[in-house]
SEKOLTI-564294 format. One record per residue (C-alpha): residue number from 1; x, y, z. Coordinates in nm, 3 decimals, always signed. Layout:
<r nr="NUM" xx="X" yy="Y" zz="Z"/>
...
//
This chain:
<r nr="1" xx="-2.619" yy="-1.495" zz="+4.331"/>
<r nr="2" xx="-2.764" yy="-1.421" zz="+3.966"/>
<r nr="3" xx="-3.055" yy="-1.363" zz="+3.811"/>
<r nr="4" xx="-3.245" yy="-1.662" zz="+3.793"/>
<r nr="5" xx="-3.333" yy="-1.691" zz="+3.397"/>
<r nr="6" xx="-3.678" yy="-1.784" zz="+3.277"/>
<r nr="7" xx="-3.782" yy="-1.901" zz="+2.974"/>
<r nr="8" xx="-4.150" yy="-1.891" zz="+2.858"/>
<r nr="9" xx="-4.240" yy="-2.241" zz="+2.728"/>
<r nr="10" xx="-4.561" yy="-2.196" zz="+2.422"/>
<r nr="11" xx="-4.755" yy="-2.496" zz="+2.391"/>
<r nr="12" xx="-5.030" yy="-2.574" zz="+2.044"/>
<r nr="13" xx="-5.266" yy="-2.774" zz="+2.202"/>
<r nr="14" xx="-5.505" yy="-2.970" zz="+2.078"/>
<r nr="15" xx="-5.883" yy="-2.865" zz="+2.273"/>
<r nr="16" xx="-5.908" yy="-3.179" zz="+2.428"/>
<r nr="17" xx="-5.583" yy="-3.207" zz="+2.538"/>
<r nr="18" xx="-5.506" yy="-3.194" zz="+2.932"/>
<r nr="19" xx="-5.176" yy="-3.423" zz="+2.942"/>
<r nr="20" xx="-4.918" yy="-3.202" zz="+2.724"/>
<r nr="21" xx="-4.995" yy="-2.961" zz="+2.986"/>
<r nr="22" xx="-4.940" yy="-3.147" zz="+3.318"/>
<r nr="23" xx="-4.636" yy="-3.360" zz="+3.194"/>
<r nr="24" xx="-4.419" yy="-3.104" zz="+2.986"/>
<r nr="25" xx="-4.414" yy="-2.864" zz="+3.280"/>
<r nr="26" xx="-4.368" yy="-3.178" zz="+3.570"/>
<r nr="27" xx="-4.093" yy="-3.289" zz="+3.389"/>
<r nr="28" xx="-3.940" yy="-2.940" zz="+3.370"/>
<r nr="29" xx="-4.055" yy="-2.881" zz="+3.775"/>
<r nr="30" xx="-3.858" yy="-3.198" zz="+3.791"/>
<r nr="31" xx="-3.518" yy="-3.033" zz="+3.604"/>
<r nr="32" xx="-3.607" yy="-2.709" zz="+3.866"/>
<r nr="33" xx="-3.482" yy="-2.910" zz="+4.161"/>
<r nr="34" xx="-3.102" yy="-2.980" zz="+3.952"/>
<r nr="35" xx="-3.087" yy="-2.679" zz="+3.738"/>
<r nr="36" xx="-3.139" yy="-2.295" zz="+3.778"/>
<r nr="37" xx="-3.351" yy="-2.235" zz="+3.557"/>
<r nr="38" xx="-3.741" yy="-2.173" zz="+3.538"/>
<r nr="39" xx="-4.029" yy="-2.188" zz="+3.344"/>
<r nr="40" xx="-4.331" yy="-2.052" zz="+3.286"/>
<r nr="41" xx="-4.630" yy="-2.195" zz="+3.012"/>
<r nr="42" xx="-4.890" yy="-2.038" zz="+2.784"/>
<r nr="43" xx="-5.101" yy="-2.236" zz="+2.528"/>
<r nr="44" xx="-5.318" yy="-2.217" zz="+2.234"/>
<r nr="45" xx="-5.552" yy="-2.414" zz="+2.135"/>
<r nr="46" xx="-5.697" yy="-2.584" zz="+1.812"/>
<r nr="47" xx="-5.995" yy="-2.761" zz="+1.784"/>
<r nr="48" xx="-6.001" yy="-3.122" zz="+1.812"/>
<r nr="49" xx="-6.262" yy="-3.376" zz="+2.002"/>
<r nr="50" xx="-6.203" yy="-3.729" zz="+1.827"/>
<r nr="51" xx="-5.849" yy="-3.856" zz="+1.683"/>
<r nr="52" xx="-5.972" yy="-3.947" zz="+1.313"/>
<r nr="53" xx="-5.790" yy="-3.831" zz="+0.980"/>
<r nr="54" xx="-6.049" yy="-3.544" zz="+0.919"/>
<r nr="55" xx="-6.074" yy="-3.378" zz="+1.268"/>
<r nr="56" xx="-5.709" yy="-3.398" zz="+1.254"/>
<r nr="57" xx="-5.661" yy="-3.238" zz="+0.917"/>
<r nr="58" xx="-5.914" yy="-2.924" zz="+1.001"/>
<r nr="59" xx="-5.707" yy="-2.923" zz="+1.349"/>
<r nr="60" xx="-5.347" yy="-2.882" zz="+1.188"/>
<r nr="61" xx="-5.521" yy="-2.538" zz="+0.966"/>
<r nr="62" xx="-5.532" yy="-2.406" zz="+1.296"/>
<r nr="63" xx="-5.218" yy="-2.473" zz="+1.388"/>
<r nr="64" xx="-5.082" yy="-2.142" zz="+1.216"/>
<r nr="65" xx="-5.326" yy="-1.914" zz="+1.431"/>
<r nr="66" xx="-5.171" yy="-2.078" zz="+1.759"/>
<r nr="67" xx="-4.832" yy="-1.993" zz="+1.653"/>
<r nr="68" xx="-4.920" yy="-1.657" zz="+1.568"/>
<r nr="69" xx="-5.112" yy="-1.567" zz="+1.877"/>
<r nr="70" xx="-4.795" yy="-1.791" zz="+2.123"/>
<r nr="71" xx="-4.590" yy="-1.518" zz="+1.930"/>
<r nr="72" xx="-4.745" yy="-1.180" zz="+2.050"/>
<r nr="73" xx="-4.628" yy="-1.377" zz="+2.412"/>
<r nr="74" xx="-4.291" yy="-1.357" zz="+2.278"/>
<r nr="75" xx="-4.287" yy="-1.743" zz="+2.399"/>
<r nr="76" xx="-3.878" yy="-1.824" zz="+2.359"/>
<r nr="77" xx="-4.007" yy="-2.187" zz="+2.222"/>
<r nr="78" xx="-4.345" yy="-2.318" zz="+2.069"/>
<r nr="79" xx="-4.425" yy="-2.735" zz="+2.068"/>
<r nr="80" xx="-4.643" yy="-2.821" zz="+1.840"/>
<r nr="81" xx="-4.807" yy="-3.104" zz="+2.081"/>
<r nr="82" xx="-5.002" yy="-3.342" zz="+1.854"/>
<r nr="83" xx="-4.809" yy="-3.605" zz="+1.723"/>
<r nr="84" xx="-5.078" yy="-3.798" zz="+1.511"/>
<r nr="85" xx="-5.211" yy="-3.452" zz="+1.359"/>
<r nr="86" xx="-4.844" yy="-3.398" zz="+1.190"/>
<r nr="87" xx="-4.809" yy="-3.796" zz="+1.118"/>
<r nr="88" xx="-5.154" yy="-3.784" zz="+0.939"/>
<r nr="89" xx="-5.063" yy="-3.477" zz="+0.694"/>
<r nr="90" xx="-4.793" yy="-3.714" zz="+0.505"/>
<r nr="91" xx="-4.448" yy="-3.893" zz="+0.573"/>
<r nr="92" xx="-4.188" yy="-3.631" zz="+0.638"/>
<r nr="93" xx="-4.433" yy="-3.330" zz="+0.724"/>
<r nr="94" xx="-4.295" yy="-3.233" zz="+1.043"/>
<r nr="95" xx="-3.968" yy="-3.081" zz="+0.854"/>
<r nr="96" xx="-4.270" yy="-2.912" zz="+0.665"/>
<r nr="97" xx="-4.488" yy="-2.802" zz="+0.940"/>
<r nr="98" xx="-4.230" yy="-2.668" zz="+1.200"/>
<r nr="99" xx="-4.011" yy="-2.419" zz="+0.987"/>
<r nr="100" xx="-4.379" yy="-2.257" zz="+0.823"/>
<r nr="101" xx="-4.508" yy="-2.195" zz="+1.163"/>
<r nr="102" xx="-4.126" yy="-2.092" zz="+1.306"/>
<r nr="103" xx="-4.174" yy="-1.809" zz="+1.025"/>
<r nr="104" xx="-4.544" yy="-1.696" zz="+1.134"/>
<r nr="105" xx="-4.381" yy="-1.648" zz="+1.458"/>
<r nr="106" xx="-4.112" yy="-1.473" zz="+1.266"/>
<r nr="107" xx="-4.329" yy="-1.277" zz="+1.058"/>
<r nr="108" xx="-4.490" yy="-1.118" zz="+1.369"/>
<r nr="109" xx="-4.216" yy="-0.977" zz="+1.547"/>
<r nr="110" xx="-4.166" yy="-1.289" zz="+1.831"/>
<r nr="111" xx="-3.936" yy="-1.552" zz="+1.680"/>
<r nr="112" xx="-3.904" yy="-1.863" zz="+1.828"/>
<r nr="113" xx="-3.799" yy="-2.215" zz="+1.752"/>
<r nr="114" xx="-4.079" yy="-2.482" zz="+1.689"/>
<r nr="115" xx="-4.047" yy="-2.850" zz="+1.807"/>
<r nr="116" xx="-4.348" yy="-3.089" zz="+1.745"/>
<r nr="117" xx="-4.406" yy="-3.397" zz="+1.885"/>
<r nr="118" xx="-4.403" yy="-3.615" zz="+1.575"/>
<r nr="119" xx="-3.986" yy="-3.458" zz="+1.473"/>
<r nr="120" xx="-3.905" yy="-3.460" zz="+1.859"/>
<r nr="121" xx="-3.952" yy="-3.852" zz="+1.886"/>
<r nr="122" xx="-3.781" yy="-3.955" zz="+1.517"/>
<r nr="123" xx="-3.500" yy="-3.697" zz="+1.640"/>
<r nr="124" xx="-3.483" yy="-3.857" zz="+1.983"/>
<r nr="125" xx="-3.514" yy="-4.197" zz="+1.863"/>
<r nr="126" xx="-3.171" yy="-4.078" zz="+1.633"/>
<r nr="127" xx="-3.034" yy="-3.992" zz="+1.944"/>
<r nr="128" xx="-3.052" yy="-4.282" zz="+2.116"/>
<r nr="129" xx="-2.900" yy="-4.439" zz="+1.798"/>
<r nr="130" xx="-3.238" yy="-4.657" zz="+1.778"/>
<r nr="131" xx="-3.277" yy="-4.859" zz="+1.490"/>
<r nr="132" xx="-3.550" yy="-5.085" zz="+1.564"/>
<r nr="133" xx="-3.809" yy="-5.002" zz="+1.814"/>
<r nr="134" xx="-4.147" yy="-5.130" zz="+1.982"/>
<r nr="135" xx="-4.448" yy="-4.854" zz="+2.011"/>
<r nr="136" xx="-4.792" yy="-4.866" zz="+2.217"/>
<r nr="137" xx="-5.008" yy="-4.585" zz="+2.089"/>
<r nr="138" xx="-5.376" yy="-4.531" zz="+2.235"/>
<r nr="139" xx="-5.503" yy="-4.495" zz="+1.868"/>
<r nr="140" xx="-5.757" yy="-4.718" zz="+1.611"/>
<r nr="141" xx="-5.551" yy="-4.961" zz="+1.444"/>
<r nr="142" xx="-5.528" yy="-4.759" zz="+1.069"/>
<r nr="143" xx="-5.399" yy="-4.429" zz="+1.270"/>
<r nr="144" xx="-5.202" yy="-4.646" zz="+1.475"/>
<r nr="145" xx="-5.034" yy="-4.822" zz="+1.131"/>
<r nr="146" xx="-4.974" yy="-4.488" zz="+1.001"/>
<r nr="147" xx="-4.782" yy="-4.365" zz="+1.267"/>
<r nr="148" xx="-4.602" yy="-4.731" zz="+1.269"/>
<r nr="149" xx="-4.544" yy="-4.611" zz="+0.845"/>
<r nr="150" xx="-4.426" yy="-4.299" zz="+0.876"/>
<r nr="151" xx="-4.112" yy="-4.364" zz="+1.200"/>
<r nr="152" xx="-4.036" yy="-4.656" zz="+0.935"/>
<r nr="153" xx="-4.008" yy="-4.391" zz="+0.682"/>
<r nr="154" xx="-3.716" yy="-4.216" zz="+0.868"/>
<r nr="155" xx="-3.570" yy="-4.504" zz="+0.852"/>
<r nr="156" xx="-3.633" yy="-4.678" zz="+1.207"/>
<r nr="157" xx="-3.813" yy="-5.018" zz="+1.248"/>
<r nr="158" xx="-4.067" yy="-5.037" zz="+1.451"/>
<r nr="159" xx="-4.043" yy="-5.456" zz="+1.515"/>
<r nr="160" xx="-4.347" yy="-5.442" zz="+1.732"/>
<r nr="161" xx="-4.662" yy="-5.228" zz="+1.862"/>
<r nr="162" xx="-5.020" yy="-5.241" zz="+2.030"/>
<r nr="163" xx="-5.271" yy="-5.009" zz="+1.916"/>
<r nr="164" xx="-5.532" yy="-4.983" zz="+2.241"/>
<r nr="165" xx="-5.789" yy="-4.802" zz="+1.975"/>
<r nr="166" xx="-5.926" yy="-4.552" zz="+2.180"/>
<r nr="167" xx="-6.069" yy="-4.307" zz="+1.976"/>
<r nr="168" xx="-6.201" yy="-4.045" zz="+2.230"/>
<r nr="169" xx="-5.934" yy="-3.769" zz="+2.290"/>
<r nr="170" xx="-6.040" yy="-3.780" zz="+2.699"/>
<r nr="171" xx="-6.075" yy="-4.129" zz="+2.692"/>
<r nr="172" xx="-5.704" yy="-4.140" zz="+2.609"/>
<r nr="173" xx="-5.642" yy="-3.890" zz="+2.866"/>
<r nr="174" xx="-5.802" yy="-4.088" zz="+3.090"/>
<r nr="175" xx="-5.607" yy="-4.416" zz="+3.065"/>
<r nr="176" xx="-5.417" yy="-4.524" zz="+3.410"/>
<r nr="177" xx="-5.054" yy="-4.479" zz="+3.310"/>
<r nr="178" xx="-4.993" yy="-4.769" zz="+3.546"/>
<r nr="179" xx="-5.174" yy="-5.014" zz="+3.309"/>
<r nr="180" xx="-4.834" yy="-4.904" zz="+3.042"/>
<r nr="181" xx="-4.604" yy="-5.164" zz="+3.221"/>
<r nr="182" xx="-4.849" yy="-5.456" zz="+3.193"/>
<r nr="183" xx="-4.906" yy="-5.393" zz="+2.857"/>
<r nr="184" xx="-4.558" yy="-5.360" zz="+2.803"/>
<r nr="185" xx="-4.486" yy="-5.723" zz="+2.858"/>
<r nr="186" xx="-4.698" yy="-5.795" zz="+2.588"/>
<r nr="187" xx="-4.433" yy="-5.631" zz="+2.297"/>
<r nr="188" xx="-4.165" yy="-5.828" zz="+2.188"/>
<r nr="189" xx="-3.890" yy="-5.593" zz="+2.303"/>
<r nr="190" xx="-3.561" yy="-5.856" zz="+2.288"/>
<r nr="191" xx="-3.469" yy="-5.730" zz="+1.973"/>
<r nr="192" xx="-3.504" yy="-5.353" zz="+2.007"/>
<r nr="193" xx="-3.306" yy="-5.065" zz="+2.034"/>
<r nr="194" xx="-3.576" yy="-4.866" zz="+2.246"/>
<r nr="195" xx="-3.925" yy="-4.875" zz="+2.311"/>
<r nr="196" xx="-4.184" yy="-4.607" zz="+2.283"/>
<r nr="197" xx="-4.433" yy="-4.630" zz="+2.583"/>
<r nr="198" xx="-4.687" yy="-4.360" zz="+2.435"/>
<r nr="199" xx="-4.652" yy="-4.264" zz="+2.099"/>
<r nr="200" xx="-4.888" yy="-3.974" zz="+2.175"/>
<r nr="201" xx="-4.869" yy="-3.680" zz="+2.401"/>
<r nr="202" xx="-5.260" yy="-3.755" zz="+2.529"/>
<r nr="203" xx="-5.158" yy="-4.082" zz="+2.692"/>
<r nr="204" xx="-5.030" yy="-4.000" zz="+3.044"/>
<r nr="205" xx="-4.718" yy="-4.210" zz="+3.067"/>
<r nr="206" xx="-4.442" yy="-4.035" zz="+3.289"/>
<r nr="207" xx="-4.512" yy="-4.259" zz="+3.608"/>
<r nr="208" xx="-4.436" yy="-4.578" zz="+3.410"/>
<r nr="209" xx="-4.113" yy="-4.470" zz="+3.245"/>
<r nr="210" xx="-3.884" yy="-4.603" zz="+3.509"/>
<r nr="211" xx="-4.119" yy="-4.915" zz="+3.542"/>
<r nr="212" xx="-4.093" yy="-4.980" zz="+3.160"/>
<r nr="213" xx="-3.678" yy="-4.954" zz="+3.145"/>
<r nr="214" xx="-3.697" yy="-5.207" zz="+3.440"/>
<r nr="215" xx="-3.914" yy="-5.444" zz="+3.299"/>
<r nr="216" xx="-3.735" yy="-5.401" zz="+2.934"/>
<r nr="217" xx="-3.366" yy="-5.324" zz="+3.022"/>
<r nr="218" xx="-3.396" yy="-5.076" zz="+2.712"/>
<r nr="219" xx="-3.433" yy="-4.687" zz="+2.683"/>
<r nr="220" xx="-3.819" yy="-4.615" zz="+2.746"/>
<r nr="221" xx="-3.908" yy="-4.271" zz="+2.581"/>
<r nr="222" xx="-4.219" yy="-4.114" zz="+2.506"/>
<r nr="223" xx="-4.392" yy="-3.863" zz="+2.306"/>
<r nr="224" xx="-4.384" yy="-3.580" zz="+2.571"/>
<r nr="225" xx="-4.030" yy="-3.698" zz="+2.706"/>
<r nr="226" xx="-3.886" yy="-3.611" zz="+2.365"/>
<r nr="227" xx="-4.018" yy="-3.264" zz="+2.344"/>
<r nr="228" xx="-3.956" yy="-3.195" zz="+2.625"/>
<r nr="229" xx="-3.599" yy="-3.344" zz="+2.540"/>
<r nr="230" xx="-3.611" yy="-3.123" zz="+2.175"/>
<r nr="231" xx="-3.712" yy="-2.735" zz="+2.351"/>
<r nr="232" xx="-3.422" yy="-2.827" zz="+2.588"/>
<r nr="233" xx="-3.228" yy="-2.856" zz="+2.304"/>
<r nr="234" xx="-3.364" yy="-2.575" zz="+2.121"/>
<r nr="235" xx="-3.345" yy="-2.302" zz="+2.402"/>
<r nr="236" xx="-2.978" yy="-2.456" zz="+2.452"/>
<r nr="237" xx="-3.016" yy="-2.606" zz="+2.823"/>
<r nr="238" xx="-2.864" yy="-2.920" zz="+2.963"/>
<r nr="239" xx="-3.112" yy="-3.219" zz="+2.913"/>
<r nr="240" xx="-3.059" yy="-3.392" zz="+3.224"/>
<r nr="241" xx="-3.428" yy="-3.416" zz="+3.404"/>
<r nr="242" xx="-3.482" yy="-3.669" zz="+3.708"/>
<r nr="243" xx="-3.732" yy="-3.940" zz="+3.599"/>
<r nr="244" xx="-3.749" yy="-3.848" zz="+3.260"/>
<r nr="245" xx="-3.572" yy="-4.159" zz="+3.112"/>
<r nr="246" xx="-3.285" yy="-4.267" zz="+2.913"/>
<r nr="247" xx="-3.279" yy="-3.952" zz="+2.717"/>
<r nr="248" xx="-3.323" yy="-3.731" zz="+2.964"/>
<r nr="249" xx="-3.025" yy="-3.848" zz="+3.145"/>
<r nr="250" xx="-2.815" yy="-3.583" zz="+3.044"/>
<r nr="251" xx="-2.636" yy="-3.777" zz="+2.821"/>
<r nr="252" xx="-2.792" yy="-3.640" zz="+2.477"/>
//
């Protein structure tokens, strides 16, 4: 038998973040039990307490500290896990953000790739060939809008989405998962290509994926699903994870 291979996963976390860290590595326990490979975690963190435009903006400065310290780990792949942090910098700015801190990892000796969560969900929207989408996010409405703005800006329509304008980061952490498929049934979803349960790696979702594509008959992804999806990708592993969803299946 050989060597099992492991692979050291880096996380950038915002402070009051606890769900990027229980779901990334139970859906990657989940691959464990099809697949030979392991994992391990290790995370930085950058200062955030409440999801408004300024906290977020001071947050992202940090972000380049967190790469730099997840590279003296020699981590073999960093996610950047706050999608509303890169969304609130400027349409586009994940193709910005993840290549400058790819190259502070670079510049100290530990390279790694660098998926965030705002470029994992466009890219596994694309994958799913999703044109028009629904989206709950756990944000204010303005925050909420602006991450509606800038997926519309990569050219997908987002037809429909609640904004459940919670503005505490542990309050968002704190919402039951199992209140997703409810609110589900209040998007129009007839006319879309996919929907987006949690447009934010805070909101714990991963219980009400399979619930979701029931109740919608479409491809239910969320924000940690698709990084998750992206450092499979980027560390060149088959996708396939039990209970992750559509595109986890293995298919893309």
């Amino acid at each position: 038998m050989g060597i099992m291979k492991s692979f050291r996963i880096g996380q950038i976390v915002p402070s009051s973040n606890v769900t990027m860290e229980t779901e990334i590595p139970a859906l990657l326990r989940a691959r464990e039990s099809v697949a030979p490979e392991r994992f391990t975690y290790h995370s930085a963190r950058m200062r955030m307490k409440h999801v408004t435009k300024d906290e977020l903006a001071k947050m992202d400065a940090d972000s380049d500290r967190c790469a730099l310290e997840l590279s003296d780990a020699k981590v073999d792949v960093m996610g950047y896990a706050c999608l509303v942090a890169i969304m609130s910098m400027g349409k586009g700015y994940h193709c910005v953000s993840g290549p400058r801190l790819a190259g502070v990892a670079a510049g100290n000796g530990g390279p790694a790739p660098v998926v965030t969560s705002a470029g994992a969900l466009v890219e596994g929207l694309r994958a799913l060939g999703a044109r028009r989408i629904a989206l709950v996010a756990p944000y204010m409405k303005p925050l909420t809008e602006m991450v509606v703005d800038y997926i519309r800006n990569e050219g997908i329509e987002v037809s429909d989405y609640i904004a459940l304008e919670i503005q505490d980061n542990l309050d968002v952490a704190a919402h039951d998962p199992l209140k997703l498929p409810e609110i589900v049934r209040g998007l129009k979803t007839d006319d879309v290509d996919a929907v987006v349960l949690s447009a934010c790696v805070q909101m714990p979702s991963l219980p009400a994926v399979p619930m979701a594509e029931a109740i919608t008959g479409k491809p239910v992804l969320t924000a940690a699903i698709a990084t998750t999806w992206q450092m499979l990708k980027a560390l060149d592993l088959d996708t396939r994870v039990p209970g992750g969803g559509t595109l986890l299946s293995g298919a893309y």
